[in-house]
ZAMARGU-4260 file (C-alpha; in steps of 0.2 Angstrom, whole numbers, plus 5000, padded with zeros to 4 digits):
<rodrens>
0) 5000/5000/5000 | 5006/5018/4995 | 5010/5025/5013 | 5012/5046/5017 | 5021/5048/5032
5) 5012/5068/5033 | 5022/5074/5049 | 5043/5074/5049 | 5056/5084/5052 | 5075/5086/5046
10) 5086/5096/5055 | 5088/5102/5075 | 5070/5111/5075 | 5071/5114/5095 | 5086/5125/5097
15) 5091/5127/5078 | 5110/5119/5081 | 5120/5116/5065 | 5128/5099/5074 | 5123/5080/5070
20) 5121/5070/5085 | 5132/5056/5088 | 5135/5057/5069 | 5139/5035/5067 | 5128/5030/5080
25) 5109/5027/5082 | 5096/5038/5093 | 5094/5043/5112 | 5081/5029/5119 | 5073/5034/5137
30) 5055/5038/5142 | 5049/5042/5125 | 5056/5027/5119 | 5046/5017/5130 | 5032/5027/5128
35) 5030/5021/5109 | 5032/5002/5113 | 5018/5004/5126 | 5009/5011/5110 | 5007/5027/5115
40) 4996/5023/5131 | 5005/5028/5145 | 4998/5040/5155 | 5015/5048/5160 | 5019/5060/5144
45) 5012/5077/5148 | 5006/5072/5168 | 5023/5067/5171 | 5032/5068/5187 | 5042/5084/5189
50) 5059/5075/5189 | 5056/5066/5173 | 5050/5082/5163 | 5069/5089/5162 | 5078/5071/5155
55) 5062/5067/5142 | 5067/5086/5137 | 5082/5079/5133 | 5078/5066/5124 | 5068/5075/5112
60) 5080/5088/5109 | 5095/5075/5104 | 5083/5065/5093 | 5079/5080/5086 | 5098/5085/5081
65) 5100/5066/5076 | 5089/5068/5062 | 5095/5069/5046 | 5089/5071/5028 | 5100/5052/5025
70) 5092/5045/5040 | 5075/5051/5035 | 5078/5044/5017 | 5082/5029/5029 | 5069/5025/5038
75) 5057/5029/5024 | 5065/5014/5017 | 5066/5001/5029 | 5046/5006/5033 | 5040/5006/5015
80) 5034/5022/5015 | 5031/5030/5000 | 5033/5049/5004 | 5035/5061/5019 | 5029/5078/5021
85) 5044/5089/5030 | 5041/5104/5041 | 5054/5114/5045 | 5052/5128/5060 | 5059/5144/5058
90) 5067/5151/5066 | 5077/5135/5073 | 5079/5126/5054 | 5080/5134/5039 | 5066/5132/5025
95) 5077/5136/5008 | 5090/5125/5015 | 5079/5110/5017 | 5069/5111/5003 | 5084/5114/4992
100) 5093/5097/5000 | 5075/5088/4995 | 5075/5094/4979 | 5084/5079/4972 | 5071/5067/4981
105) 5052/5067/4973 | 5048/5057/4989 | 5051/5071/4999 | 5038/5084/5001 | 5045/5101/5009
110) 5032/5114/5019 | 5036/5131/5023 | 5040/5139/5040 | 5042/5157/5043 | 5046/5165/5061
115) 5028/5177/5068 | 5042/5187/5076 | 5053/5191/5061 | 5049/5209/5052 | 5051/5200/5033
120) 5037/5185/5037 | 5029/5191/5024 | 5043/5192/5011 | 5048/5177/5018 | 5032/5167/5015
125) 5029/5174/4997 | 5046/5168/4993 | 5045/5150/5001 | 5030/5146/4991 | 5036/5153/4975
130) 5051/5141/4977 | 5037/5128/4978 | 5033/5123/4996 | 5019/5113/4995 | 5011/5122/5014
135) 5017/5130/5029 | 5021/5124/5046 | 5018/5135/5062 | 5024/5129/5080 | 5017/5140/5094
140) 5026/5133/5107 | 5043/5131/5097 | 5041/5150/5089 | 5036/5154/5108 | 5018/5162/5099
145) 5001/5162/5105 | 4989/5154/5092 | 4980/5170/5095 | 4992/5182/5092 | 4989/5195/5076
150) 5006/5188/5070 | 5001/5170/5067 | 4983/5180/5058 | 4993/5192/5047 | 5001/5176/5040
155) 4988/5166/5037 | 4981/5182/5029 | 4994/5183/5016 | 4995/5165/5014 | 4976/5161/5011
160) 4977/5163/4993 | 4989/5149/4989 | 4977/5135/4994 | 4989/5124/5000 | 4987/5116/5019
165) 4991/5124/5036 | 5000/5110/5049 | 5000/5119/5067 | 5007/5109/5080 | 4993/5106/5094
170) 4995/5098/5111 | 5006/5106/5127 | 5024/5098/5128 | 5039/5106/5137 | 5053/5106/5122
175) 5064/5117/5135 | 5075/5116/5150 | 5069/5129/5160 | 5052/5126/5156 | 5045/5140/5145
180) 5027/5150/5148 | 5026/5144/5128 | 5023/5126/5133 | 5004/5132/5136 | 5002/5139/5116
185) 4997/5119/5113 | 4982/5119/5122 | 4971/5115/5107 | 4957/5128/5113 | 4967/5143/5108
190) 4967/5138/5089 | 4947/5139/5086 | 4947/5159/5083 | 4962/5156/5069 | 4951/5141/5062
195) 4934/5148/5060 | 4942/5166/5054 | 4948/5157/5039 | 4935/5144/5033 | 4943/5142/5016
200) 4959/5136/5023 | 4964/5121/5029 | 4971/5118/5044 | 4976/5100/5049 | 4981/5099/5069
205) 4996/5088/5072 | 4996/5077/5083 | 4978/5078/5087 | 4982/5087/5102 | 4995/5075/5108
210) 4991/5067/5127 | 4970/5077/5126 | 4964/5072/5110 | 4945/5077/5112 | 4947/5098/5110
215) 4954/5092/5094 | 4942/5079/5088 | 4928/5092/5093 | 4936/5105/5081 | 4936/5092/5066
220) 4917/5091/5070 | 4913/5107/5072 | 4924/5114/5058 | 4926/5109/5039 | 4940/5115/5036
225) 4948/5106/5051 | 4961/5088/5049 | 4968/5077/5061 | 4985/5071/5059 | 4986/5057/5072
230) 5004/5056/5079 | 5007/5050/5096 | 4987/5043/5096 | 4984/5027/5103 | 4972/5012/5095
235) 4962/5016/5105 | 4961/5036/5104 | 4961/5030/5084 | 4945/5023/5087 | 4938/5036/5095
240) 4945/5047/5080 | 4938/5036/5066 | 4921/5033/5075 | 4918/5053/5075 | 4927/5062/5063
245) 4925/5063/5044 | 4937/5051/5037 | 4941/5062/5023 | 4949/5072/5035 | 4963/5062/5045
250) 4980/5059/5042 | 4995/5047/5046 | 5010/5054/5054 | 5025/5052/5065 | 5037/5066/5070
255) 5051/5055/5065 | 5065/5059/5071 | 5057/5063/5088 | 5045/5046/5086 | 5052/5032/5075
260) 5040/5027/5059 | 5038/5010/5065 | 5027/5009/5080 | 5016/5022/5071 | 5013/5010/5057
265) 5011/4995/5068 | 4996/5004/5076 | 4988/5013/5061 | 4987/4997/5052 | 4979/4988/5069
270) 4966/5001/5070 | 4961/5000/5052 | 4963/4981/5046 | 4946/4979/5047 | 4943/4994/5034
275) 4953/4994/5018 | 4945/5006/5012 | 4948/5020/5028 | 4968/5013/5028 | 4968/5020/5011
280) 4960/5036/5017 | 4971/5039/5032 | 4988/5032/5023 | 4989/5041/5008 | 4972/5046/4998
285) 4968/5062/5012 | 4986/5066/5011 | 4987/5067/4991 | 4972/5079/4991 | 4979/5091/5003
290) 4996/5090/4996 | 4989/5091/4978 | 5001/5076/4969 | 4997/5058/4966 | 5010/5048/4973
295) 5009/5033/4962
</rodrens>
């Protein structure tokens, strides 16, 4: 089956380090790690005890600078998946950078990013999506932004008349040692006002909130113009998903490098073996509309 992996990253998108990781080796395993082989059910992640927050910090941030445009292209392989959809985050990782490294790879699809806080996000925008960026990426508690804030709309604005797919990052998640008053520009509430000011854009919510999955499965509901990409989701959180959302409107994803491809698979295809027709939905066809290019 033709898969779309519609969430990854290359580069260090958490404090914007021009350094590989343990450049011969393989990625940091702790708490995360552990967290994906108990298929995303733990309770901990996000209500975890103070003393874990600053070491699963960690974590993040070293796979993040592990992860590679060749260990991408990597794990792409040894998963059989067919493409990947690439954010970058400004201002951490840079987007003419990546999408000129992906050019050589059609199996590599490269989103824009501009900073809300940079004086030339306009510029900027106008001149990732001329290059051909196929949509923009925005990480309110990366680019340390309120959803709400005039920035994020001026962008938006500017950016409606492309018609190409907005991925906000949605659920609270402390990237940063200290913690950071940012980590709360995740709750999933603050997006609605951004949503339903824009009905002709779409706006796809990655990880479908992260650890509180129902604001965001409400949103799809209520709005149109609303996906789900379903990162860090359990089986049963997928259910929930499928059982109430339009299945025109979810999407596979992983956050590799920060969650390995693998255990996403392992439990997208669980939840949807009894629905060929939905796996093709979640796994490709939803992705292919949004992204406007057949894969195969």
């Amino acid at each position: 089956m033709t898969i779309i992996d519609f969430h990854t990253h290359i580069g260090d998108i958490i404090n914007g380090f021009d350094v590989v990781v343990d450049p011969s080796g393989k990625p940091f395993k702790l708490f995360e790690f552990l967290y994906q082989k108990m298929g995303f059910q733990s309770p901990l992640p996000g209500t975890e005890p103070k003393w874990m927050r600053i070491p699963l910090a960690i974590e993040v941030q070293l796979r993040s600078a592990w992860g590679t445009q060749t260990r991408l292209l990597e794990s792409i392989g040894q998963n059989e998946i067919s493409a990947a959809v690439v954010h970058p985050i400004e201002p951490k990782s840079d987007t003419a950078k990546i999408f000129n490294d992906a050019k050589a790879h059609k199996n590599l699809f490269v989103f824009a990013s501009v900073d809300p806080k940079s004086s030339q996000r306009i510029n900027k925008l106008r001149e990732y999506m001329a290059m051909g960026c196929r949509g923009l990426k925005l990480h309110p508690i990366i680019q340390r932004t309120s959803p709400e804030d005039i920035a994020y709309f001026e962008i938006i604005e500017e950016y409606q008349k492309y018609g190409k797919p907005v991925l906000f990052h949605t659920g609270k998640f402390d990237y940063y040692i200290p913690r950071t008053r940012s980590t709360e520009y995740g709750r999933v509430e603050l997006f609605e006002k951004i949503i339903s000011s824009f009905p002709k854009v779409n706006f796809v919510l990655g990880h479908t909130g992260l650890h509180t999955p129902g604001p965001a499965i409400v949103l799809a509901e209520r709005y149109k113009n609303v996906y789900l990409e379903t990162s860090f989701q359990s089986k049963k959180s997928l259910k929930s998903i499928f059982a109430r959302v339009d299945h025109s409107h979810i999407l596979f994803g992983s956050d590799w490098p920060c969650s390995f491809q693998a255990p996403h698979l392992k439990i997208m295809k669980k939840a949807t073996a009894a629905n060929p027709s939905l796996a093709e939905r979640v796994f490709y066809r939803n992705a292919e509309t949004l992204l406007g290019h057949q894969v195969i």
